[in-house]
PDB file with SEQRES, HELIX, SHEET and CRYST1 records, atoms N, CA, C and O in Angstrom:
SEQRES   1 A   79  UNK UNK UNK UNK UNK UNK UNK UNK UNK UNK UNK UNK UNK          
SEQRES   2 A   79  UNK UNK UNK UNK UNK UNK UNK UNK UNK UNK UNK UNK UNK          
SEQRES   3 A   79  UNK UNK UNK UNK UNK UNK UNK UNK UNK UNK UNK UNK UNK          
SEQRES   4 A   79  UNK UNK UNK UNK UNK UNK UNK UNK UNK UNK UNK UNK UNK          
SEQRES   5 A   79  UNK UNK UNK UNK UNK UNK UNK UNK UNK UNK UNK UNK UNK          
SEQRES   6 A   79  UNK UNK UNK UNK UNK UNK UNK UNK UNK UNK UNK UNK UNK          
SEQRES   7 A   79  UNK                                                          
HELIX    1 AA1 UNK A    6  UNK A   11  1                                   6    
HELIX    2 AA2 UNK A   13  UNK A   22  1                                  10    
SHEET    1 AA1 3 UNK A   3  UNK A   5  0                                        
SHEET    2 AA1 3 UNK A  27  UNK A  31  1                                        
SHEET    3 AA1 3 UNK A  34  UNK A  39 -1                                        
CRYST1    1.000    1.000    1.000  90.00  90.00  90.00 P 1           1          
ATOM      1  N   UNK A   1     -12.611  43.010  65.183  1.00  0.00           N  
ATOM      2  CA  UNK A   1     -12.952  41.771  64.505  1.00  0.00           C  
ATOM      3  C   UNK A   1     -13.552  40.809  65.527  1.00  0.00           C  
ATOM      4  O   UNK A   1     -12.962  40.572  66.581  1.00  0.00           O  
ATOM      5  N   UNK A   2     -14.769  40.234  65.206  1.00  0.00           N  
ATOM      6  CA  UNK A   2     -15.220  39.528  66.004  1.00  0.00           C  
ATOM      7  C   UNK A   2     -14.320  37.927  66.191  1.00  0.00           C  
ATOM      8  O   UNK A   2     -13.808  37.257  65.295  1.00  0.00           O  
ATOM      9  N   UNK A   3     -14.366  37.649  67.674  1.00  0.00           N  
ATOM     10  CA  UNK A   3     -13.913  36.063  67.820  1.00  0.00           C  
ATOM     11  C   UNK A   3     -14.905  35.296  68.601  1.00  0.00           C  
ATOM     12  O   UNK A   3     -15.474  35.858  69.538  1.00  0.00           O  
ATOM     13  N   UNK A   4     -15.207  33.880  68.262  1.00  0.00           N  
ATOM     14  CA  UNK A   4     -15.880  33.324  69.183  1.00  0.00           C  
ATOM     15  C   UNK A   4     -14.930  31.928  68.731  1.00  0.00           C  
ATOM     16  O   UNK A   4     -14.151  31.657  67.818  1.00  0.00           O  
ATOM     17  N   UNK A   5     -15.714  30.946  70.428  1.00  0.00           N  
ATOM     18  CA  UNK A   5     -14.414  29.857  70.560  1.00  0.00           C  
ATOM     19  C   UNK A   5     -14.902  28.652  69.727  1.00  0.00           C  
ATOM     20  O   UNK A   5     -16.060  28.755  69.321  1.00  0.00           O  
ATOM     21  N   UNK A   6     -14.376  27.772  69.469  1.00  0.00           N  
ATOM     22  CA  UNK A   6     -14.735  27.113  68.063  1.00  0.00           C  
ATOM     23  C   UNK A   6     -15.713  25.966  68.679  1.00  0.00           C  
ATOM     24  O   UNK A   6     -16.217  25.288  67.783  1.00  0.00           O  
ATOM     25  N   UNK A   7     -16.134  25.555  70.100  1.00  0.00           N  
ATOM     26  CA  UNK A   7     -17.414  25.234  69.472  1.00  0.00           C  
ATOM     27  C   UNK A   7     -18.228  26.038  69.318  1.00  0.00           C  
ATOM     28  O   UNK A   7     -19.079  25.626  68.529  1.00  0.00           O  
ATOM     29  N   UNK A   8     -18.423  27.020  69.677  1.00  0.00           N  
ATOM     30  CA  UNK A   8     -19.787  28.182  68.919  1.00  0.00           C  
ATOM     31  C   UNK A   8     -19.683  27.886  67.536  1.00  0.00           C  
ATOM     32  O   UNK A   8     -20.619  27.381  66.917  1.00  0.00           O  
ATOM     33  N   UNK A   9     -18.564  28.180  67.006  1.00  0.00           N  
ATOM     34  CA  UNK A   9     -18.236  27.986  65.591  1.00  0.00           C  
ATOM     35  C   UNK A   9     -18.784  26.796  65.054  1.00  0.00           C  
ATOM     36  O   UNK A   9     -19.503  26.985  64.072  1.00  0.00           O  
ATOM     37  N   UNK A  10     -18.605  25.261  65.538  1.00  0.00           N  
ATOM     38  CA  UNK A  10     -19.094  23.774  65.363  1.00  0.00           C  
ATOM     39  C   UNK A  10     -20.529  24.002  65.395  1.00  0.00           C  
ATOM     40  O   UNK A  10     -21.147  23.562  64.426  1.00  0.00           O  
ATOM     41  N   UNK A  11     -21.241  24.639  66.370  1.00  0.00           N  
ATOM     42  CA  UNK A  11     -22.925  24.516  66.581  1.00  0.00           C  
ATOM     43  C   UNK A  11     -23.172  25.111  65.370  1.00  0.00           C  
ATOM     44  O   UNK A  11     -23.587  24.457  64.413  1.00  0.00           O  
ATOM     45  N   UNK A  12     -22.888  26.675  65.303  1.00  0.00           N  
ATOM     46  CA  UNK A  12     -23.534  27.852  64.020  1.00  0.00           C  
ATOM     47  C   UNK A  12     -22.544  27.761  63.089  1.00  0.00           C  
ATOM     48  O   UNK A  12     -22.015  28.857  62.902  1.00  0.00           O  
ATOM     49  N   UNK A  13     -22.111  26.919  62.465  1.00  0.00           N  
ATOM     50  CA  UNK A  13     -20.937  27.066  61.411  1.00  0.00           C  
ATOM     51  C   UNK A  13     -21.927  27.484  60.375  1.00  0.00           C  
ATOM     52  O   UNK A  13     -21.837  28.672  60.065  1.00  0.00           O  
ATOM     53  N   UNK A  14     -23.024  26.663  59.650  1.00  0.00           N  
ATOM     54  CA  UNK A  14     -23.484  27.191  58.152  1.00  0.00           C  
ATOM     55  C   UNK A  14     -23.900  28.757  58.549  1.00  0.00           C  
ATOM     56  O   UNK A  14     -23.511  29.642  57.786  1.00  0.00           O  
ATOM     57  N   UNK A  15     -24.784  29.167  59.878  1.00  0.00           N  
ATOM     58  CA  UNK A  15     -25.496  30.102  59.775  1.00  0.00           C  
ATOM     59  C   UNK A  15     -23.707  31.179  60.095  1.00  0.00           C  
ATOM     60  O   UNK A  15     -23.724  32.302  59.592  1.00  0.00           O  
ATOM     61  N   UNK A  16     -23.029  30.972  60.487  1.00  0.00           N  
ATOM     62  CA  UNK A  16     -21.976  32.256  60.461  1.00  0.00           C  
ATOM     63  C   UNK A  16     -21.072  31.995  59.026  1.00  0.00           C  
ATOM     64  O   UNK A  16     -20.528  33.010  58.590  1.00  0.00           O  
ATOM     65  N   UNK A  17     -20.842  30.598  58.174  1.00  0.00           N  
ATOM     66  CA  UNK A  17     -20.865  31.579  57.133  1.00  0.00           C  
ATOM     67  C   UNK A  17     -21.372  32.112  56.069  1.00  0.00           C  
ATOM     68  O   UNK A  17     -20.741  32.541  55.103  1.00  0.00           O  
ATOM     69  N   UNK A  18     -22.897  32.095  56.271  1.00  0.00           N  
ATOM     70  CA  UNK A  18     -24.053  32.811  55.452  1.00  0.00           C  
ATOM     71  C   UNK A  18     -23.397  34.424  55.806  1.00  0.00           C  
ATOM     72  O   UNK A  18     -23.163  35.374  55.058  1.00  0.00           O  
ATOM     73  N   UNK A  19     -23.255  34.269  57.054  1.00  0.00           N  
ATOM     74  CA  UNK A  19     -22.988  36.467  57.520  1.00  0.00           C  
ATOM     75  C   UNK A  19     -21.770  36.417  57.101  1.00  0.00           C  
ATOM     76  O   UNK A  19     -21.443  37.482  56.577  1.00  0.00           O  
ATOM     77  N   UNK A  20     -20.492  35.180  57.111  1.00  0.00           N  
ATOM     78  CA  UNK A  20     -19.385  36.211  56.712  1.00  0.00           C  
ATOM     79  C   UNK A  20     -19.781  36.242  55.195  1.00  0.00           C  
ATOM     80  O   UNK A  20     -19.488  37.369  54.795  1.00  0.00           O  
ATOM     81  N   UNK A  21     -20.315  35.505  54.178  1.00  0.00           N  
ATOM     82  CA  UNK A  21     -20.769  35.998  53.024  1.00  0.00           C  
ATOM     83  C   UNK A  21     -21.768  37.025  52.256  1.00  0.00           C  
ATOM     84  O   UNK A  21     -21.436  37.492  51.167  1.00  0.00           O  
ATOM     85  N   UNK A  22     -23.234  37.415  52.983  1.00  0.00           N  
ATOM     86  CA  UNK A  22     -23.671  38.173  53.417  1.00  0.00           C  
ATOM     87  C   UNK A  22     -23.155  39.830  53.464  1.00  0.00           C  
ATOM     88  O   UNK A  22     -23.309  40.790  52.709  1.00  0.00           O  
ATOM     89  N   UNK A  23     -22.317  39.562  55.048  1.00  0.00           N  
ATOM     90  CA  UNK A  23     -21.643  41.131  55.205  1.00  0.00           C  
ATOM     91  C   UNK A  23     -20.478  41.011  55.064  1.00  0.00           C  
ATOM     92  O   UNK A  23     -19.999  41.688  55.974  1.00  0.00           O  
ATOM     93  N   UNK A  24     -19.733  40.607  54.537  1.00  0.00           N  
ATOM     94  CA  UNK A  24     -18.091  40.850  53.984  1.00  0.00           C  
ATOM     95  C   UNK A  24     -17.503  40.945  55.358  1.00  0.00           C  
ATOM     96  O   UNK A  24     -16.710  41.845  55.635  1.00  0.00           O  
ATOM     97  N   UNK A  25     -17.853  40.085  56.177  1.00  0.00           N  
ATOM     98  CA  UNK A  25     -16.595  40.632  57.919  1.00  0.00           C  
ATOM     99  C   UNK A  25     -16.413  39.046  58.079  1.00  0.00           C  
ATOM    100  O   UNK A  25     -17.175  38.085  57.971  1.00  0.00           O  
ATOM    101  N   UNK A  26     -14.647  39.261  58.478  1.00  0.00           N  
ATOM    102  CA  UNK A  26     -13.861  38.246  59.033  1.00  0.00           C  
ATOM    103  C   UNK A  26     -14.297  37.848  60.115  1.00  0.00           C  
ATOM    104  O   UNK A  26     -14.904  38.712  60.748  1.00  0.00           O  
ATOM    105  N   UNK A  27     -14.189  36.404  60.798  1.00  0.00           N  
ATOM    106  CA  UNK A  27     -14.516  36.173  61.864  1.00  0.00           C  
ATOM    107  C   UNK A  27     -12.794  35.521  62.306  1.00  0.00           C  
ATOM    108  O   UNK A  27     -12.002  35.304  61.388  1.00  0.00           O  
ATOM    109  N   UNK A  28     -12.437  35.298  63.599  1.00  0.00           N  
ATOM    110  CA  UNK A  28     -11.498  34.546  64.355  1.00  0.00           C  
ATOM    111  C   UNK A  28     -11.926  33.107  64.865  1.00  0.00           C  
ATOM    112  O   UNK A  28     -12.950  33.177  65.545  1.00  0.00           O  
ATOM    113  N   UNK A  29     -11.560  32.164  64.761  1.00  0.00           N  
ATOM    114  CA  UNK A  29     -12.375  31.256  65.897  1.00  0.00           C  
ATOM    115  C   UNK A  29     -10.900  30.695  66.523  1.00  0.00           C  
ATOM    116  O   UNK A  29      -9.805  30.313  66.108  1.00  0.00           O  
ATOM    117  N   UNK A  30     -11.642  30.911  67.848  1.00  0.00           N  
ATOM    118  CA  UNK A  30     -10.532  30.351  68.823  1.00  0.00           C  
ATOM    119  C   UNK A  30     -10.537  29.213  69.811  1.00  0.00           C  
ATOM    120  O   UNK A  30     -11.641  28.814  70.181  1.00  0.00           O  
ATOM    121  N   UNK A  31      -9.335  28.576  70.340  1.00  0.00           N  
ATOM    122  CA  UNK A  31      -9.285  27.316  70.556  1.00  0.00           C  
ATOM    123  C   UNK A  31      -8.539  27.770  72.416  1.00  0.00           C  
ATOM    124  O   UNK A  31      -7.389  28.198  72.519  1.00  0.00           O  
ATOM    125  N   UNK A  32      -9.230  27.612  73.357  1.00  0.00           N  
ATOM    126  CA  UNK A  32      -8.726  28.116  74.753  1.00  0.00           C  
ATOM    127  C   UNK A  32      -8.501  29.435  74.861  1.00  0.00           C  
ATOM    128  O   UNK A  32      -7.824  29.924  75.766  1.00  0.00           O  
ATOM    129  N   UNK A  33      -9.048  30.079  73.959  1.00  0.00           N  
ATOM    130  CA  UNK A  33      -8.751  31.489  74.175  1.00  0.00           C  
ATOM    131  C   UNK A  33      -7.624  32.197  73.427  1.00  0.00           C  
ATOM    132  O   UNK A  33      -7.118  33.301  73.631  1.00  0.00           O  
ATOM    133  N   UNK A  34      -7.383  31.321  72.562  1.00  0.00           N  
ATOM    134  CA  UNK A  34      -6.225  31.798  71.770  1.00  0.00           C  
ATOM    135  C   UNK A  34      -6.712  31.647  70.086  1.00  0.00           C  
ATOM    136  O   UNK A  34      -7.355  30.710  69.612  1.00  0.00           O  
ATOM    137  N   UNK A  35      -6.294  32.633  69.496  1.00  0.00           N  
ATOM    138  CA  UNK A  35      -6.740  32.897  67.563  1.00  0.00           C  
ATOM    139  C   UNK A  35      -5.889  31.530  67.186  1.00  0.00           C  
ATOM    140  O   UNK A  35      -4.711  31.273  67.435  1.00  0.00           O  
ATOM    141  N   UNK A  36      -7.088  30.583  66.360  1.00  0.00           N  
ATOM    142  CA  UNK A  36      -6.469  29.351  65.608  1.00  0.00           C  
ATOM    143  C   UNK A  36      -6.412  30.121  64.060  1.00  0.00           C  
ATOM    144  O   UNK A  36      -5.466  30.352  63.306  1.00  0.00           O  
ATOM    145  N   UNK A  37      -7.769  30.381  63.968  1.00  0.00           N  
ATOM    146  CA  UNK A  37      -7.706  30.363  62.267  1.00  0.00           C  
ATOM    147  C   UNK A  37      -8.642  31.645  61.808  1.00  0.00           C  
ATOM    148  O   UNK A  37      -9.734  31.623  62.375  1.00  0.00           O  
ATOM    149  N   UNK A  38      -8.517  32.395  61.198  1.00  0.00           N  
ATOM    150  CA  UNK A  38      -9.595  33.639  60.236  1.00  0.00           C  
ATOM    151  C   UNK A  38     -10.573  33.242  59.388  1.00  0.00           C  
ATOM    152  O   UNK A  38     -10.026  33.029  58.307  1.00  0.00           O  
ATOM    153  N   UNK A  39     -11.552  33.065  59.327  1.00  0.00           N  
ATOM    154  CA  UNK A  39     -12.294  33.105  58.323  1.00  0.00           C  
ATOM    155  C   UNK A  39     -12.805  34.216  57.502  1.00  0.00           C  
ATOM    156  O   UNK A  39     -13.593  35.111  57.806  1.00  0.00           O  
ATOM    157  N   UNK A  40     -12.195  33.974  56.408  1.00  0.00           N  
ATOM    158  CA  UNK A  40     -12.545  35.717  55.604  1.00  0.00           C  
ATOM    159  C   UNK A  40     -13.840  35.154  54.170  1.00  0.00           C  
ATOM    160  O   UNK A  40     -14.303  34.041  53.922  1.00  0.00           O  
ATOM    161  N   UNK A  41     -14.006  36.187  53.664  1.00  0.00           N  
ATOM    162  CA  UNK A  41     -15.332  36.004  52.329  1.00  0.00           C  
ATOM    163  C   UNK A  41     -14.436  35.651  51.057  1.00  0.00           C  
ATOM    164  O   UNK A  41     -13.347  36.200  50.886  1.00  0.00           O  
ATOM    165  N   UNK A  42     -14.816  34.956  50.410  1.00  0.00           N  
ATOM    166  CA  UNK A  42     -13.791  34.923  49.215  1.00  0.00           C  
ATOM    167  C   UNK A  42     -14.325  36.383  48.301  1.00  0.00           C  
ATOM    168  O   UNK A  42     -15.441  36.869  48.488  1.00  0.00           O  
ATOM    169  N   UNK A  43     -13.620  36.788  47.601  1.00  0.00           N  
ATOM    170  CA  UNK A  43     -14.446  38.153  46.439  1.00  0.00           C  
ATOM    171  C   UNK A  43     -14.258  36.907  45.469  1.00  0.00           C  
ATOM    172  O   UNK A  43     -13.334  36.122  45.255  1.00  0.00           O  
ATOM    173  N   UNK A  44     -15.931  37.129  44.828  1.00  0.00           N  
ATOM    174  CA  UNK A  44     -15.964  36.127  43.477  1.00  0.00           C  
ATOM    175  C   UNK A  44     -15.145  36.638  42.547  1.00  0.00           C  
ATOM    176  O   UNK A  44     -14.516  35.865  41.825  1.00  0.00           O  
ATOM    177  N   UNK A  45     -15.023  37.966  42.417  1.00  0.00           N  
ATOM    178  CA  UNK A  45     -14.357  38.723  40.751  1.00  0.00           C  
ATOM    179  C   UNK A  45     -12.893  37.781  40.451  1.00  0.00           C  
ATOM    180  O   UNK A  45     -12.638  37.418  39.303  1.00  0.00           O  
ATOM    181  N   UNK A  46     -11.953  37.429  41.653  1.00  0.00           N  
ATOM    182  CA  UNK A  46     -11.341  36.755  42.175  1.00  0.00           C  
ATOM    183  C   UNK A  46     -10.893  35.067  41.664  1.00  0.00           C  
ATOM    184  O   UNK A  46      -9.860  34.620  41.166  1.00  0.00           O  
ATOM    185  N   UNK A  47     -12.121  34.465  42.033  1.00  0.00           N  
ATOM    186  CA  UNK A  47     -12.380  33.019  42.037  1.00  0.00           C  
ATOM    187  C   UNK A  47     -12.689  32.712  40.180  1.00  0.00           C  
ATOM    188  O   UNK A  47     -13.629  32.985  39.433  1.00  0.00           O  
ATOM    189  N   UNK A  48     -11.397  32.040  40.001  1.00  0.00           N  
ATOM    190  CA  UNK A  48     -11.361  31.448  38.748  1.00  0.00           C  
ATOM    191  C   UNK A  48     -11.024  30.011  38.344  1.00  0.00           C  
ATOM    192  O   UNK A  48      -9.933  29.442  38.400  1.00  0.00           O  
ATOM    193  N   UNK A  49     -12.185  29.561  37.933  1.00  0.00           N  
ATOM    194  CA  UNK A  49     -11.970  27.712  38.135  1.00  0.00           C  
ATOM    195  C   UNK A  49     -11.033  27.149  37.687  1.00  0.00           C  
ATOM    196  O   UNK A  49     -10.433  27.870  36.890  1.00  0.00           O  
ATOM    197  N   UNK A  50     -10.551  26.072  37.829  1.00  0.00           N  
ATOM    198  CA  UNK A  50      -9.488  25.405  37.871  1.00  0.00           C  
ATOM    199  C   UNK A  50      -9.492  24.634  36.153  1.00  0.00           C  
ATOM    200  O   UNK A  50      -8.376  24.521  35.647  1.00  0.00           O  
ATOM    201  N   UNK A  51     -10.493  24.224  35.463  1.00  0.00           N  
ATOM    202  CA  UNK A  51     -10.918  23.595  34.421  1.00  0.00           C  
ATOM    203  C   UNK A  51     -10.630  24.641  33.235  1.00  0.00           C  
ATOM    204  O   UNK A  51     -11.596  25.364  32.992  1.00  0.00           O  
ATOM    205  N   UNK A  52      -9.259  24.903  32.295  1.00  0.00           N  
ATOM    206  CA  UNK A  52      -9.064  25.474  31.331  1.00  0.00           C  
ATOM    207  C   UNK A  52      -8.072  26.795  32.083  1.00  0.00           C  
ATOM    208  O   UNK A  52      -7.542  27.652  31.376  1.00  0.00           O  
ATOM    209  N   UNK A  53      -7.949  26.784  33.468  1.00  0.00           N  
ATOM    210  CA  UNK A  53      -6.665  27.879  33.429  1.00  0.00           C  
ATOM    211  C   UNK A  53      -5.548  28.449  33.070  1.00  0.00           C  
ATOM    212  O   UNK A  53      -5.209  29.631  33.124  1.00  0.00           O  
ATOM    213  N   UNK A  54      -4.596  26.830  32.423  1.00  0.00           N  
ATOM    214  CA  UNK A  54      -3.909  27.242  31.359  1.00  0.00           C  
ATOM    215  C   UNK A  54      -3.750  27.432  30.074  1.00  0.00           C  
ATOM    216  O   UNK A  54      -2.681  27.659  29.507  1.00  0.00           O  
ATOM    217  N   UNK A  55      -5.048  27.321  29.481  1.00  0.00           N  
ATOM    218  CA  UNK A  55      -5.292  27.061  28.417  1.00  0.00           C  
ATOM    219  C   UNK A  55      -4.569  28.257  27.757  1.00  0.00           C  
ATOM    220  O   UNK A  55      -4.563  29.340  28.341  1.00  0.00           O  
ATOM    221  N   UNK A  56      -3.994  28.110  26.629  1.00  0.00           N  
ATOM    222  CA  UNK A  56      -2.974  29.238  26.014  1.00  0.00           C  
ATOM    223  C   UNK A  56      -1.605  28.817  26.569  1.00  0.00           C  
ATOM    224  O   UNK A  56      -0.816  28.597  25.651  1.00  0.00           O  
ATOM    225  N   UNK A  57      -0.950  28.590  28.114  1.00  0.00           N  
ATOM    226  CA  UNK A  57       0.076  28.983  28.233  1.00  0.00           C  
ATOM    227  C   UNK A  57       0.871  27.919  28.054  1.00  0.00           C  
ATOM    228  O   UNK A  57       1.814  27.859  28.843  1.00  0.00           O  
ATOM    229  N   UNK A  58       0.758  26.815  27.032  1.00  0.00           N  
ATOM    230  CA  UNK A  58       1.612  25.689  26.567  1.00  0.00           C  
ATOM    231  C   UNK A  58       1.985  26.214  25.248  1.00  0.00           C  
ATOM    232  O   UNK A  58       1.009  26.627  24.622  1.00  0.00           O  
ATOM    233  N   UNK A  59       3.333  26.341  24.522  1.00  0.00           N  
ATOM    234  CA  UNK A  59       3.891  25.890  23.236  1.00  0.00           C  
ATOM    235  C   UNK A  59       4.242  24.622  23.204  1.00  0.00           C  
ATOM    236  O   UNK A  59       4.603  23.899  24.133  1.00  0.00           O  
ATOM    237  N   UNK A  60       4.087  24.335  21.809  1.00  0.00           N  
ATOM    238  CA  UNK A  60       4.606  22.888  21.214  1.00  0.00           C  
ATOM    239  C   UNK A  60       5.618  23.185  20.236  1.00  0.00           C  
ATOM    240  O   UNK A  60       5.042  23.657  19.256  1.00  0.00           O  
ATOM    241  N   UNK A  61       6.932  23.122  20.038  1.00  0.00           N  
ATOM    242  CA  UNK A  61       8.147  23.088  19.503  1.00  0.00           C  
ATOM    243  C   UNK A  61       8.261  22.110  18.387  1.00  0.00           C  
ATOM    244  O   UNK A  61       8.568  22.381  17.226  1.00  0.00           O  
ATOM    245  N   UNK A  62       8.040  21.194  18.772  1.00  0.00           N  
ATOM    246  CA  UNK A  62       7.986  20.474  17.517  1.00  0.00           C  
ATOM    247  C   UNK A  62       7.251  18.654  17.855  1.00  0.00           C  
ATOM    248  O   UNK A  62       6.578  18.186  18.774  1.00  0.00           O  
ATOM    249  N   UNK A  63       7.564  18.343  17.156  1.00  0.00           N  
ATOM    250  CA  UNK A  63       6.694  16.510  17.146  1.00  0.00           C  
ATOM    251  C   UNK A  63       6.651  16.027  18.879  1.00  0.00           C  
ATOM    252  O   UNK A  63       7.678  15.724  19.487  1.00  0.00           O  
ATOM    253  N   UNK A  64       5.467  16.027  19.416  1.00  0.00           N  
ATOM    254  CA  UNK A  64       6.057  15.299  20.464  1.00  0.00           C  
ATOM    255  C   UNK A  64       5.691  13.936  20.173  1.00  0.00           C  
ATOM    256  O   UNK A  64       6.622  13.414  20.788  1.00  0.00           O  
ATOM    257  N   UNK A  65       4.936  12.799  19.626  1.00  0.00           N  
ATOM    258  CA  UNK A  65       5.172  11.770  19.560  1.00  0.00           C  
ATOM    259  C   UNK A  65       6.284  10.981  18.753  1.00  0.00           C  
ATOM    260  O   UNK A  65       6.397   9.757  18.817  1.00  0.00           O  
ATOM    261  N   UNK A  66       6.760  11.465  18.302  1.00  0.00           N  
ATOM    262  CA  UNK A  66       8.181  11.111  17.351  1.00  0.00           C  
ATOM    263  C   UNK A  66       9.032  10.271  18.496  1.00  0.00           C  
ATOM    264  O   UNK A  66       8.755  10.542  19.664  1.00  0.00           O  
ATOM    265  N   UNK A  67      10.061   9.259  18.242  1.00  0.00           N  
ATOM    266  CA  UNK A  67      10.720   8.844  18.749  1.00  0.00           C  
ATOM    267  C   UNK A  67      12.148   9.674  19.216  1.00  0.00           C  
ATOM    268  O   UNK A  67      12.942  10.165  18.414  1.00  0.00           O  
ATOM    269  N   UNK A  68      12.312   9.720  21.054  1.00  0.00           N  
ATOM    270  CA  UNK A  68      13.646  10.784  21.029  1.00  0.00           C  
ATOM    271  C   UNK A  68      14.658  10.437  20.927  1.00  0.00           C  
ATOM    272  O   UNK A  68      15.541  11.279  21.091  1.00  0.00           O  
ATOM    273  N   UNK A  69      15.086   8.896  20.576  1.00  0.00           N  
ATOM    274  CA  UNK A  69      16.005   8.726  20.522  1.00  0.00           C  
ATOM    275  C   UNK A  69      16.701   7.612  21.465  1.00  0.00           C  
ATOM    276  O   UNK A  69      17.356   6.599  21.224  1.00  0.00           O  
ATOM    277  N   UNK A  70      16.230   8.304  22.740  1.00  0.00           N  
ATOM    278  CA  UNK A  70      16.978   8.094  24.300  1.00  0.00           C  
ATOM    279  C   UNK A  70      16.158   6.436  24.171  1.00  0.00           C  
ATOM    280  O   UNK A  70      14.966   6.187  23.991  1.00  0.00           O  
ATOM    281  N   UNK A  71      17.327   5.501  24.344  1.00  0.00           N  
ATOM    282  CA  UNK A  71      17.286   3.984  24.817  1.00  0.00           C  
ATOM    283  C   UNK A  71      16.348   3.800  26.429  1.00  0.00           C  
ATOM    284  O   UNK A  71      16.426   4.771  27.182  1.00  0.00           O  
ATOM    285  N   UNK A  72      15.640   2.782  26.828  1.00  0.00           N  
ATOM    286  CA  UNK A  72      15.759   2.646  28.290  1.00  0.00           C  
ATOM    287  C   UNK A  72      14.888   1.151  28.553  1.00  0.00           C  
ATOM    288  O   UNK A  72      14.105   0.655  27.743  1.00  0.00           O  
ATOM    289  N   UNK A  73      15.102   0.817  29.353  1.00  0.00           N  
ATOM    290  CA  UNK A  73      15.085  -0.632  29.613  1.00  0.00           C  
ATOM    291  C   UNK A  73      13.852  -0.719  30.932  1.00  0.00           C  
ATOM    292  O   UNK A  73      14.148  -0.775  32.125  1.00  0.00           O  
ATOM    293  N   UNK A  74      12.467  -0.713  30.390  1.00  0.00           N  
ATOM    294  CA  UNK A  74      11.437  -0.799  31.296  1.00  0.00           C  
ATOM    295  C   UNK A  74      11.198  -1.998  32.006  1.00  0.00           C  
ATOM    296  O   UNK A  74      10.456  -2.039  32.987  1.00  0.00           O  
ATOM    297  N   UNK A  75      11.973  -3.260  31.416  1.00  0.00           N  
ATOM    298  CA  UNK A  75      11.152  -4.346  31.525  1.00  0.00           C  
ATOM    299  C   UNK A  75      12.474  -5.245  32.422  1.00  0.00           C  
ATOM    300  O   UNK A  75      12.587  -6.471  32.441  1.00  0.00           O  
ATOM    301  N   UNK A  76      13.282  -4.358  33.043  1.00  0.00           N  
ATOM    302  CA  UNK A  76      14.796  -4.851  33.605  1.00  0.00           C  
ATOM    303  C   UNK A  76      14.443  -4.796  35.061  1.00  0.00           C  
ATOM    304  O   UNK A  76      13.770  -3.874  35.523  1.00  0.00           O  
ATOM    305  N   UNK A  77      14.887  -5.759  35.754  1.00  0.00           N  
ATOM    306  CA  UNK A  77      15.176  -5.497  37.487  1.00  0.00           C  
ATOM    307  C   UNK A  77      16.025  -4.800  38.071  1.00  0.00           C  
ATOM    308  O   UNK A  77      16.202  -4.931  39.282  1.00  0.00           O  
ATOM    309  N   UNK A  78      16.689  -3.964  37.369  1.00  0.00           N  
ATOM    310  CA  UNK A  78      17.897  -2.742  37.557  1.00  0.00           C  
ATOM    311  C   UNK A  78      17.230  -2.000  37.662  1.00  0.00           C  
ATOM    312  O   UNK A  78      16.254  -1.932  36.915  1.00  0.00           O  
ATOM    313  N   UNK A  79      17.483  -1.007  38.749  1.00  0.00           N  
ATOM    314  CA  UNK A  79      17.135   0.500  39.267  1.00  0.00           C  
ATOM    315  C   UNK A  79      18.550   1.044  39.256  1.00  0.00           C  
ATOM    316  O   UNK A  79      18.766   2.208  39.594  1.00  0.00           O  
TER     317      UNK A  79                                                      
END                                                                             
């Protein structure tokens, strides 16, 4: 697996990750000579947006705007 030290990484950041997207290979970038962080490719098949993900996995039981009952005092200086 290739490593280079992270300013190489700072100068060529867009153009290295065009190649890790490109050719599917992890890179290392390192900080004194030591592994900080991996950069890997995401797989799109994978990547599923955030806008409608749960859609389906809510039930509704019964009324939720109905009154529950439960008293409480919003407008009090008591905590």
């Amino acid at each position: 697996m290739q490593q280079i030290p992270a300013g190489e990484f700072k100068a060529k950041c867009l153009k290295i990750m065009d190649e890790i997207n490109k050719y599917h290979k992890e890179i290392i970038i390192t900080k004194f000579n030591k592994p900080v962080v991996k950069i890997v490719p995401v797989d799109q098949g994978d990547f599923k947006s955030v806008f409608g993900c749960l859609k389906g996995s809510v039930t509704i039981n019964s009324d939720i705007v109905k009154p529950t009952g439960e008293t409480w005092h919003a407008d009090e200086n008591n905590i």
